[in-house]
Biopython code that builds the backbone (N, CA, C, O; Angstrom):
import numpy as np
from Bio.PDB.StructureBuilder import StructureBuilder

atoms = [
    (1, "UNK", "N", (34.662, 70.452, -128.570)),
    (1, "UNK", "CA", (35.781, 71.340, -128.344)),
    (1, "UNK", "C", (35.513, 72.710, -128.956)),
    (1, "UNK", "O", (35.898, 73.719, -128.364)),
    (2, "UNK", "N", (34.842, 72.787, -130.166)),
    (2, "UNK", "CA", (34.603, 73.846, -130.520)),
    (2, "UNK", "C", (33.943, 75.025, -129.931)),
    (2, "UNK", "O", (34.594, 76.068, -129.999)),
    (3, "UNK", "N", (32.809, 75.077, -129.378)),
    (3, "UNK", "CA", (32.418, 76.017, -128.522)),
    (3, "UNK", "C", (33.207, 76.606, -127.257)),
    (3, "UNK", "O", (33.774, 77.682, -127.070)),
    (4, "UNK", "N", (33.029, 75.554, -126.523)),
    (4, "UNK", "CA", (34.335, 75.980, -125.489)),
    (4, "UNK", "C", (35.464, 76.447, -125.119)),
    (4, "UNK", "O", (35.870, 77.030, -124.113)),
    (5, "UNK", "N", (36.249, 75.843, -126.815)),
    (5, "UNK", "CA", (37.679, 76.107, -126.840)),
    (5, "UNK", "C", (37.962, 76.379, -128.391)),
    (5, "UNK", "O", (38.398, 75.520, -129.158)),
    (6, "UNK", "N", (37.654, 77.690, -128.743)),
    (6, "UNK", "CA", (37.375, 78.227, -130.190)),
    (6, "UNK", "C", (38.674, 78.186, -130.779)),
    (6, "UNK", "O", (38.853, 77.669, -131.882)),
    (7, "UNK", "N", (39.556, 78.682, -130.131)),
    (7, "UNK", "CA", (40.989, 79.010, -130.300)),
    (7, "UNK", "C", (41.614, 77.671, -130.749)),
    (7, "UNK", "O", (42.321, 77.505, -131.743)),
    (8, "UNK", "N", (41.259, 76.813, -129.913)),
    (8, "UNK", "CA", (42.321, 75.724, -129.923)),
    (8, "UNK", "C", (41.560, 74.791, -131.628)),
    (8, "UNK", "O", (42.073, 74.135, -132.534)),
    (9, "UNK", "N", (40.374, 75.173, -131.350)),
    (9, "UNK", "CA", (39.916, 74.412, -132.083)),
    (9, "UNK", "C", (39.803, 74.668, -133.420)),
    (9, "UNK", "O", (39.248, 73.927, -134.231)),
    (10, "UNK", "N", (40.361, 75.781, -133.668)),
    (10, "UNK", "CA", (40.686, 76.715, -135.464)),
    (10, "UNK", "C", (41.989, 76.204, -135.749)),
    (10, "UNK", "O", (42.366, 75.965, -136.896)),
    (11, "UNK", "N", (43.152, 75.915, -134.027)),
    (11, "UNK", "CA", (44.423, 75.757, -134.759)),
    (11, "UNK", "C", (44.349, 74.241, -134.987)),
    (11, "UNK", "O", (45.262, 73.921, -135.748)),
    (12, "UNK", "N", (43.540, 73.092, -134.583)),
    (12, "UNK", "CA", (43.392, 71.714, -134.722)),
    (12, "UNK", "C", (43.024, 71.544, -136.465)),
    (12, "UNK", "O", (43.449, 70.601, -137.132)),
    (13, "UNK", "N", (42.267, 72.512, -136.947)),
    (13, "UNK", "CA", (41.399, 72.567, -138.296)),
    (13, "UNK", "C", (42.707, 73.263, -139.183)),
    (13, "UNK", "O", (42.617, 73.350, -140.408)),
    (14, "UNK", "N", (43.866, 73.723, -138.487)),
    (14, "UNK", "CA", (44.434, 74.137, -139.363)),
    (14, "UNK", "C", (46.011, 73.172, -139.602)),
    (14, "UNK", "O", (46.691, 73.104, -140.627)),
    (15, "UNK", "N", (46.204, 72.622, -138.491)),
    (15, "UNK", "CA", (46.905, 71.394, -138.762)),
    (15, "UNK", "C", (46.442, 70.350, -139.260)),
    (15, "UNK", "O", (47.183, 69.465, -139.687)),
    (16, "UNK", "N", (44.801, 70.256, -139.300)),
    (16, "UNK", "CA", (44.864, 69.101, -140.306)),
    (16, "UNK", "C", (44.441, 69.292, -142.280)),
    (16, "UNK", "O", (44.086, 68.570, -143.212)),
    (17, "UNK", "N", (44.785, 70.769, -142.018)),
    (17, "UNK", "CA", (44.674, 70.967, -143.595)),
    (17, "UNK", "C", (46.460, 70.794, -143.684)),
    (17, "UNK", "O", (46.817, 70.411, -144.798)),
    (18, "UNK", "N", (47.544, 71.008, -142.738)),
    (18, "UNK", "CA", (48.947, 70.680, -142.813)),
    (18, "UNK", "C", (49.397, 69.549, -142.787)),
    (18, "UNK", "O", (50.471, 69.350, -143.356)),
    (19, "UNK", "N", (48.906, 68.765, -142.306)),
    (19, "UNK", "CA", (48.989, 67.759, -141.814)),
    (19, "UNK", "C", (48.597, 65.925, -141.996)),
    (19, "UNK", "O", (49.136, 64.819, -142.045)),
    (20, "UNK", "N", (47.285, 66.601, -142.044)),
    (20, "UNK", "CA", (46.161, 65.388, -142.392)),
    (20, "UNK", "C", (45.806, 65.494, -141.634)),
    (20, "UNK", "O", (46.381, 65.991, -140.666)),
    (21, "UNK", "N", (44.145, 64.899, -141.665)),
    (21, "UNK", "CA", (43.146, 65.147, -141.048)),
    (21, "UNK", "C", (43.349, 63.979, -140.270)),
    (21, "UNK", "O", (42.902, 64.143, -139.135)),
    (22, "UNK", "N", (44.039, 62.455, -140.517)),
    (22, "UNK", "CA", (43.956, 61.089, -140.236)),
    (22, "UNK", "C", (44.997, 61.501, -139.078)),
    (22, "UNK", "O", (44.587, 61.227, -137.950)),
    (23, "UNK", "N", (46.398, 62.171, -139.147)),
    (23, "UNK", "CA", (47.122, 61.835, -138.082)),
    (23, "UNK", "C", (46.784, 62.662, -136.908)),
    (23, "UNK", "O", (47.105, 62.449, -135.739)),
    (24, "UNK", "N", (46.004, 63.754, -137.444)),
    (24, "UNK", "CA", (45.638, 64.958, -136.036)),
    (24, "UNK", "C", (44.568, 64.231, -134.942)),
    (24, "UNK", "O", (44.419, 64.168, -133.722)),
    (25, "UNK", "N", (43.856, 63.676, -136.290)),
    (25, "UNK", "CA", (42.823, 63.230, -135.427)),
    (25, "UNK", "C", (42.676, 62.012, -134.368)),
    (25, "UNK", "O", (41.962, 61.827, -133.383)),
    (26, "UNK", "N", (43.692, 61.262, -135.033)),
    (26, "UNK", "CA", (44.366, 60.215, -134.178)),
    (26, "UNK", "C", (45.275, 60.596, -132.934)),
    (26, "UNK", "O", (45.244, 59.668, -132.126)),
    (27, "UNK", "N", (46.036, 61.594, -132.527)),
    (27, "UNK", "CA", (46.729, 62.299, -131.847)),
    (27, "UNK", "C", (45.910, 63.469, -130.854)),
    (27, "UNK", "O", (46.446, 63.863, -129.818)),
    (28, "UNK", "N", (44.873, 63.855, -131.188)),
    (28, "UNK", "CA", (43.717, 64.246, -130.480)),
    (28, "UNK", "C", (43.087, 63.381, -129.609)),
    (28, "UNK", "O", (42.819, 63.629, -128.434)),
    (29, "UNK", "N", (42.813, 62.173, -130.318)),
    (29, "UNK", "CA", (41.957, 61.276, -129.723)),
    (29, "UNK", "C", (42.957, 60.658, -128.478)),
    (29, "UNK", "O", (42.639, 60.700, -127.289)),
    (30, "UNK", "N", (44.219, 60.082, -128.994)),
    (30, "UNK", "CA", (44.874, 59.279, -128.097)),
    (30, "UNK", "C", (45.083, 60.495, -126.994)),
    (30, "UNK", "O", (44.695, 60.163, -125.874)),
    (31, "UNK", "N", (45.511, 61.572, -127.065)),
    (31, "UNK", "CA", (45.545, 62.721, -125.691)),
    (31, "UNK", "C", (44.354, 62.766, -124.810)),
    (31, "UNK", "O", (44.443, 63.186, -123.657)),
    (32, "UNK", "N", (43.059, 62.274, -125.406)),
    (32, "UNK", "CA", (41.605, 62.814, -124.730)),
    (32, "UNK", "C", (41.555, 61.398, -124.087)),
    (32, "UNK", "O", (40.965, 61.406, -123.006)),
    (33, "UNK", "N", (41.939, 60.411, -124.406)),
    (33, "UNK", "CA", (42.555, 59.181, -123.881)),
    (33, "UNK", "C", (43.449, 58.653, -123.044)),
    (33, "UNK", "O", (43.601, 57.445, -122.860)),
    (34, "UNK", "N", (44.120, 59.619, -122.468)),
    (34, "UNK", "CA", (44.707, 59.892, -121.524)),
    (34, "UNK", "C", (46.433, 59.039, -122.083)),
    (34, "UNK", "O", (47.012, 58.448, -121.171)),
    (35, "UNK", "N", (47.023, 59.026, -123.277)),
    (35, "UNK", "CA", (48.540, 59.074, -123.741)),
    (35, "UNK", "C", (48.826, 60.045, -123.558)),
    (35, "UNK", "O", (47.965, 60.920, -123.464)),
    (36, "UNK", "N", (50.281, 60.355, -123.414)),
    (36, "UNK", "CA", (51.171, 61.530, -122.760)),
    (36, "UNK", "C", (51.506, 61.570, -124.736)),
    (36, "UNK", "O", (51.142, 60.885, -125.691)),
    (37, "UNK", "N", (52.251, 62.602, -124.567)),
    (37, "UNK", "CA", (53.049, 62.967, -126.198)),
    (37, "UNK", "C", (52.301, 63.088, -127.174)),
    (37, "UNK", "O", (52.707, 63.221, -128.328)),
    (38, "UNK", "N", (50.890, 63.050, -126.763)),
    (38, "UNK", "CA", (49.995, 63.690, -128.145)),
    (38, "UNK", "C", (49.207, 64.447, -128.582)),
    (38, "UNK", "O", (48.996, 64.545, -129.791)),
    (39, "UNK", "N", (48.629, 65.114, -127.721)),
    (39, "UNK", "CA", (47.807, 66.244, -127.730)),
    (39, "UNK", "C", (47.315, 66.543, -126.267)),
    (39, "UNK", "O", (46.867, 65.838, -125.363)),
    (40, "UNK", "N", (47.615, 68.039, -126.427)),
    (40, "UNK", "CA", (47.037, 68.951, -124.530)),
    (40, "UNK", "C", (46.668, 70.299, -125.248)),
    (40, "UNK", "O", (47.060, 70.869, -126.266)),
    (41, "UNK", "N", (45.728, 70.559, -124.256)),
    (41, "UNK", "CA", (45.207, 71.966, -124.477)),
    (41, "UNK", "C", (44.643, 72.798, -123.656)),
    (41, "UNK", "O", (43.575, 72.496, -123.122)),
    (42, "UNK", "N", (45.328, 74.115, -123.386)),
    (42, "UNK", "CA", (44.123, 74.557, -122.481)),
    (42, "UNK", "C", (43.756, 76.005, -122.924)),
    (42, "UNK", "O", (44.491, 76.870, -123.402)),
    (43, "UNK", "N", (42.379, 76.043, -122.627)),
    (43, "UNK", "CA", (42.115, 77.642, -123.213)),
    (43, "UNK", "C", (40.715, 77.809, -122.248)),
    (43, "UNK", "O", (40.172, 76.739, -121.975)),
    (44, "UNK", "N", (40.118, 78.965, -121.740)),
    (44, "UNK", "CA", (39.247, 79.583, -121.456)),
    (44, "UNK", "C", (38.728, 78.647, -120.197)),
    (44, "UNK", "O", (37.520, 78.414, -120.223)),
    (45, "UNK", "N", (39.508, 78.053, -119.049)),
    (45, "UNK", "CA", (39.537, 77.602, -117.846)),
    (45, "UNK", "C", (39.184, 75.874, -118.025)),
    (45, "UNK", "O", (38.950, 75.159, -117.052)),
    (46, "UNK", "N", (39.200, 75.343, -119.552)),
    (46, "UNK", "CA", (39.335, 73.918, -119.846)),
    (46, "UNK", "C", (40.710, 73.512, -120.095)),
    (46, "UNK", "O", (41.667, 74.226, -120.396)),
    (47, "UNK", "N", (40.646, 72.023, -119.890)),
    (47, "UNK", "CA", (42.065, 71.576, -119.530)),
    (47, "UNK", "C", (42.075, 70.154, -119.920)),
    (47, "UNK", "O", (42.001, 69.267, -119.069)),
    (48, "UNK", "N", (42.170, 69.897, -121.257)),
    (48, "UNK", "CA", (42.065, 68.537, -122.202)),
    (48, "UNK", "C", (43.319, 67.967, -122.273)),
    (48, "UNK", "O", (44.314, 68.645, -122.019)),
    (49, "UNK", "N", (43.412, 66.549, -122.657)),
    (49, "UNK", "CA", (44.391, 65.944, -123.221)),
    (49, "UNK", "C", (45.425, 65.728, -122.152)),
    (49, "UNK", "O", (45.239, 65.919, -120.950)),
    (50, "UNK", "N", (46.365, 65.372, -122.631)),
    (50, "UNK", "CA", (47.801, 64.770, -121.431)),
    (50, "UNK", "C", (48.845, 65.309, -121.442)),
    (50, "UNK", "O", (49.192, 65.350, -122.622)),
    (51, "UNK", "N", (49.696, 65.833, -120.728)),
    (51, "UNK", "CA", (50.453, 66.761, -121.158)),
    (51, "UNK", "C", (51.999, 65.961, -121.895)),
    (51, "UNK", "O", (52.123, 64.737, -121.917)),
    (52, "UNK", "N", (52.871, 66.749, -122.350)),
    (52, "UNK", "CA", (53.480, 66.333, -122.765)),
    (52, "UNK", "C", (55.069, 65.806, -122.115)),
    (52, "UNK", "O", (55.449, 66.195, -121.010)),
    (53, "UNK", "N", (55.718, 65.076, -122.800)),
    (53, "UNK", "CA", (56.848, 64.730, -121.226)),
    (53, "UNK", "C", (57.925, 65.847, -121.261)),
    (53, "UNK", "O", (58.378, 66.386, -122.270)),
    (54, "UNK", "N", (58.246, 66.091, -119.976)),
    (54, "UNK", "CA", (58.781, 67.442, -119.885)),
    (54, "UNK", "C", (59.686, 68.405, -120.476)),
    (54, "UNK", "O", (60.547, 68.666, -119.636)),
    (55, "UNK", "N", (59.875, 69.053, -121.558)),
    (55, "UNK", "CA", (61.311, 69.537, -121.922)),
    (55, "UNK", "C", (61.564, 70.933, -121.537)),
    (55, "UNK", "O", (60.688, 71.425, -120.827)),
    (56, "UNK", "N", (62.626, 71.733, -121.863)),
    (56, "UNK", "CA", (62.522, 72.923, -121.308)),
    (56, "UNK", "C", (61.370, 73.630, -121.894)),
    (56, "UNK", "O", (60.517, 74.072, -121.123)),
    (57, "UNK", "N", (61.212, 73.828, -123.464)),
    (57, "UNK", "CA", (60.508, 74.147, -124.358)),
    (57, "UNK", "C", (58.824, 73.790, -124.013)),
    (57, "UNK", "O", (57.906, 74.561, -124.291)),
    (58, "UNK", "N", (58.687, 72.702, -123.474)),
    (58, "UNK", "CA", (57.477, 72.419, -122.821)),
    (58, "UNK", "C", (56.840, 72.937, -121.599)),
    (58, "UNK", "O", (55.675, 73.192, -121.295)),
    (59, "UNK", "N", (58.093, 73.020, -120.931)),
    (59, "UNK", "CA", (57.678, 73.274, -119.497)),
    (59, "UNK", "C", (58.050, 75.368, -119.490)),
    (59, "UNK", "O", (57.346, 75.980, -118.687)),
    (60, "UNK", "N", (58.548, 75.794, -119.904)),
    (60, "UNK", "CA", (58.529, 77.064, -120.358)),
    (60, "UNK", "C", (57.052, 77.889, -121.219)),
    (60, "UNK", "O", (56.443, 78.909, -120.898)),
    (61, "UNK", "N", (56.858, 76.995, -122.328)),
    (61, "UNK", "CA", (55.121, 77.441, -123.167)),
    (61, "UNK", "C", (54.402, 77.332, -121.898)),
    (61, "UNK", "O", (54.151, 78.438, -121.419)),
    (62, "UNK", "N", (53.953, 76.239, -121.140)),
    (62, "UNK", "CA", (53.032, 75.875, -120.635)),
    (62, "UNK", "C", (52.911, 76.959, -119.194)),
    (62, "UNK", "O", (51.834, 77.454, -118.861)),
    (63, "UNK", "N", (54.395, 77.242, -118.337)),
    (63, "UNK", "CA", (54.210, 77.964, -117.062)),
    (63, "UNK", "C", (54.086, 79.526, -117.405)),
    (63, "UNK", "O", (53.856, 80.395, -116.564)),
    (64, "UNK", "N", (54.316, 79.791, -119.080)),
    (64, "UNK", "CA", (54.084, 81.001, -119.447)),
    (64, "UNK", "C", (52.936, 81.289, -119.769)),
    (64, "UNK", "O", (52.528, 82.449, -119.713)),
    (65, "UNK", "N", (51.976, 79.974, -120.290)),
    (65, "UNK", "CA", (50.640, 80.171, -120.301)),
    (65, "UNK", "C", (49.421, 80.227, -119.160)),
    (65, "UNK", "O", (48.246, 80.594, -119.136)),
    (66, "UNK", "N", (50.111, 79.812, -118.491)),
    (66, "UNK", "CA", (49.364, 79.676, -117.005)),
    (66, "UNK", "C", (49.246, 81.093, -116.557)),
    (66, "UNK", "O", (48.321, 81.903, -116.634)),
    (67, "UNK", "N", (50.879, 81.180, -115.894)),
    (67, "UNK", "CA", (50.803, 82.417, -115.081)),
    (67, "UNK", "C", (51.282, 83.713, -115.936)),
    (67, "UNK", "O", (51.973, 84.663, -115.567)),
    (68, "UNK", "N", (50.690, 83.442, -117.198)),
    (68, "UNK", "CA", (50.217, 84.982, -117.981)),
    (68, "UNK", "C", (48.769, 85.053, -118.050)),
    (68, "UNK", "O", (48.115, 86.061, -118.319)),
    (69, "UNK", "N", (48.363, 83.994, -117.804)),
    (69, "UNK", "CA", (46.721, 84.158, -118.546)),
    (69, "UNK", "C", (46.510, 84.020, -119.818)),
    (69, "UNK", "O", (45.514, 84.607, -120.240)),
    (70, "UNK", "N", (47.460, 83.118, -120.964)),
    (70, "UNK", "CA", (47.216, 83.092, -122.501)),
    (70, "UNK", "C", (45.600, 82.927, -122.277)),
    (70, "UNK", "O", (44.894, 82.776, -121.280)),
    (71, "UNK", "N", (45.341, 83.036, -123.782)),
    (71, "UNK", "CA", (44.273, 82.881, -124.351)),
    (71, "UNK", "C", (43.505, 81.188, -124.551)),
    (71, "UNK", "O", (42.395, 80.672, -124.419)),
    (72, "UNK", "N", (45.006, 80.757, -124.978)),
    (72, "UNK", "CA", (45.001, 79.616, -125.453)),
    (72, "UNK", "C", (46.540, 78.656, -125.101)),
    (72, "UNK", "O", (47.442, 79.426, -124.770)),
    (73, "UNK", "N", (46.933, 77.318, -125.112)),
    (73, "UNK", "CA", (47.717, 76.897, -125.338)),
    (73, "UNK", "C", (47.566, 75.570, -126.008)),
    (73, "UNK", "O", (46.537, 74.919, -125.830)),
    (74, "UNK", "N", (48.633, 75.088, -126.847)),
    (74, "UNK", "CA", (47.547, 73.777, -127.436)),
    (74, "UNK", "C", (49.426, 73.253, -127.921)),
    (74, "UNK", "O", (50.219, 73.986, -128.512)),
    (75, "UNK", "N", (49.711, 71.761, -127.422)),
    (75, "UNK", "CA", (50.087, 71.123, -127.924)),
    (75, "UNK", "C", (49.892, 69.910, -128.795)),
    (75, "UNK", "O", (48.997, 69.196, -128.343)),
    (76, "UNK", "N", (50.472, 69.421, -129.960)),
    (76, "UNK", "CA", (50.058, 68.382, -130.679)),
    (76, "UNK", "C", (51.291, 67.810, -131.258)),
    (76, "UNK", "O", (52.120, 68.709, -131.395)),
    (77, "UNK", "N", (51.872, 66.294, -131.777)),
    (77, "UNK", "CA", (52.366, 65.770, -132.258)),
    (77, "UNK", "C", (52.508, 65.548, -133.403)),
    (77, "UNK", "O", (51.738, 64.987, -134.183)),
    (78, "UNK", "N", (54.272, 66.308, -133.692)),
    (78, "UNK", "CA", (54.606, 66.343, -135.360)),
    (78, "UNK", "C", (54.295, 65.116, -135.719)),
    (78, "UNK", "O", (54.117, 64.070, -135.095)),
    (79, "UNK", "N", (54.259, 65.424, -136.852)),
    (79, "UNK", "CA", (54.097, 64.041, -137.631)),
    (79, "UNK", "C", (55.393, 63.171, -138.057)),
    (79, "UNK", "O", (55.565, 61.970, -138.267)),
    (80, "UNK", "N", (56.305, 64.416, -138.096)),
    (80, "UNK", "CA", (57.448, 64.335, -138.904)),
    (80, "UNK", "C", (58.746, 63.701, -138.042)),
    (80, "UNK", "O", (59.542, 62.787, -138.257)),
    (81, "UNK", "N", (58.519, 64.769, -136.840)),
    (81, "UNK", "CA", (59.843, 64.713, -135.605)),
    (81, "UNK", "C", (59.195, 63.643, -134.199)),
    (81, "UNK", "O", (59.781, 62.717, -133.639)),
    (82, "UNK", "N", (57.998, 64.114, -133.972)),
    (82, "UNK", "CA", (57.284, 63.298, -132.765)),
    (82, "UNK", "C", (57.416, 64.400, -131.497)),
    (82, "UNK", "O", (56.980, 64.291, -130.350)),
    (83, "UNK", "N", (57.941, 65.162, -131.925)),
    (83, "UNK", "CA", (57.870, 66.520, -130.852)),
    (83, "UNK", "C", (56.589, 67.142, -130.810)),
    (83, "UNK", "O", (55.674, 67.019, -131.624)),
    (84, "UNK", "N", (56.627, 67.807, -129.796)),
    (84, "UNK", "CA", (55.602, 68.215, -129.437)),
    (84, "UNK", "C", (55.847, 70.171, -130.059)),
    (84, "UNK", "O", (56.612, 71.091, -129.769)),
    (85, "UNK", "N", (54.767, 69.978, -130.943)),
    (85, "UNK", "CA", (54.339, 71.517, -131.842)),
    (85, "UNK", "C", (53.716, 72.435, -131.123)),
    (85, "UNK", "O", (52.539, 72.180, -131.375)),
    (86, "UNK", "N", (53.720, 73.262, -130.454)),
    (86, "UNK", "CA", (53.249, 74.327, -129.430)),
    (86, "UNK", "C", (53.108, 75.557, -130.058)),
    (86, "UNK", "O", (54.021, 76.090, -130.688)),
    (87, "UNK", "N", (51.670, 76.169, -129.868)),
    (87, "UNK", "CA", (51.035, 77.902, -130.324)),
    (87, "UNK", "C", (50.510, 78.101, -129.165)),
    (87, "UNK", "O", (50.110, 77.223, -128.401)),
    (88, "UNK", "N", (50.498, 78.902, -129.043)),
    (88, "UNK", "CA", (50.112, 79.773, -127.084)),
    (88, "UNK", "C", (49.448, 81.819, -127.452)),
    (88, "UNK", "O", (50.180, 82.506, -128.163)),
    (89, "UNK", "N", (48.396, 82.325, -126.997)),
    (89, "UNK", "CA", (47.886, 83.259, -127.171)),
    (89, "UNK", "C", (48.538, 83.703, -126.036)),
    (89, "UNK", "O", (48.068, 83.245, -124.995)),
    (90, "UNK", "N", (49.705, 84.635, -125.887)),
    (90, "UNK", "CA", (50.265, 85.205, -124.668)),
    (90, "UNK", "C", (49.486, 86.624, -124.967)),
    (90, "UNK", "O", (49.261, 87.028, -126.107)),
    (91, "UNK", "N", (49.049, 87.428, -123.568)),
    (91, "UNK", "CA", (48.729, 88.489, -123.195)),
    (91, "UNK", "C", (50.181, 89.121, -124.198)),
    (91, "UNK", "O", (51.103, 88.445, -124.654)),
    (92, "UNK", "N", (49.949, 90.739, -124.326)),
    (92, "UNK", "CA", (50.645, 91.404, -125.271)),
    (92, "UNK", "C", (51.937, 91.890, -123.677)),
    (92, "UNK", "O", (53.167, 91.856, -123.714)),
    (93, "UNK", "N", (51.003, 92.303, -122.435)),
    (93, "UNK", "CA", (52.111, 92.883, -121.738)),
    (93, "UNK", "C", (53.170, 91.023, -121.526)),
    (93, "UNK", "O", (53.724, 91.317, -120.466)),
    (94, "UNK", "N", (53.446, 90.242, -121.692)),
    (94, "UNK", "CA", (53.983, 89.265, -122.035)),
    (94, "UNK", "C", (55.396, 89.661, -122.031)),
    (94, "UNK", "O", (56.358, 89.420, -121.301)),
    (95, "UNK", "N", (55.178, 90.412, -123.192)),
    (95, "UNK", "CA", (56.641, 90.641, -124.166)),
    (95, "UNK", "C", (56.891, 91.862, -124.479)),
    (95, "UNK", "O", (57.873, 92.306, -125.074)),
    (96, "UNK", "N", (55.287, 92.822, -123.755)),
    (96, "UNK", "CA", (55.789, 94.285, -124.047)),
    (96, "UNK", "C", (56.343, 95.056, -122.248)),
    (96, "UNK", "O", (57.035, 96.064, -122.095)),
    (97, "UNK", "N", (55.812, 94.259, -121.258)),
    (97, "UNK", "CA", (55.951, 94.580, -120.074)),
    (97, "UNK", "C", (54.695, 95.392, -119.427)),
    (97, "UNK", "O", (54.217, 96.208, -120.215)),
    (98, "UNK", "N", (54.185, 95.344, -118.396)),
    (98, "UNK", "CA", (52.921, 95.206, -117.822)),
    (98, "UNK", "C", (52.999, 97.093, -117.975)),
    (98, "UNK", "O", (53.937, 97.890, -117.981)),
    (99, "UNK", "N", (51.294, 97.253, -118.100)),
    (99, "UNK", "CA", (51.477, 99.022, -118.441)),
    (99, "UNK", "C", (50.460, 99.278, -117.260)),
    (99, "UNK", "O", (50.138, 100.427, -116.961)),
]
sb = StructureBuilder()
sb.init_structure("model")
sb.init_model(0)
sb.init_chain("A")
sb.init_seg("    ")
for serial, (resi, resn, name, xyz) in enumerate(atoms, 1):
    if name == "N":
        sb.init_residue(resn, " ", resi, " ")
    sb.init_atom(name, np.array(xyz, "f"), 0.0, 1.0, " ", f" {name:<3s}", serial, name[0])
structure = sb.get_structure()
């Protein structure tokens, strides 16, 4: 994941210094495994993991990452709630409006 998907793969290294290394990595694995609710990612035209089951909050990150062109999008499973934790690299005209 690292080469390919640099982005996603700094914020995986940084939830498991939050997190633990035991539950990320378990929640990585079961997504690349094809379980829904535990880890998805997409960055730089790769497209890992399972997505998550639909909420507005889900389905909003994800069609904003698409048809903006983020950088990155990467969901993973709290540890705490079981929700799905979402960071997304949106283009800047996003939120500043296309120049």
């Amino acid at each position: 994941m690292g080469d390919a998907m640099p982005l996603t793969a700094a914020w995986i290294n940084e939830r498991r210094e939050e997190w633990g290394r035991k539950h990320v990595d378990a929640m990585v694995r079961a997504g690349m495994q094809g379980e829904r609710n535990c880890f998805y990612a997409i960055e730089g035209g790769y497209i890992i993991g399972m997505p998550f089951d639909w909420s507005v909050e889900v389905v909003s990150a994800i069609s904003m990452g698409v048809m903006s062109g983020a950088r990155y999008l990467v969901a993973l499973r709290d540890p705490k709630t079981g929700e799905a934790v979402i960071d997304a690299a949106y283009p800047a005209e996003v939120f500043h409006g296309a120049h």
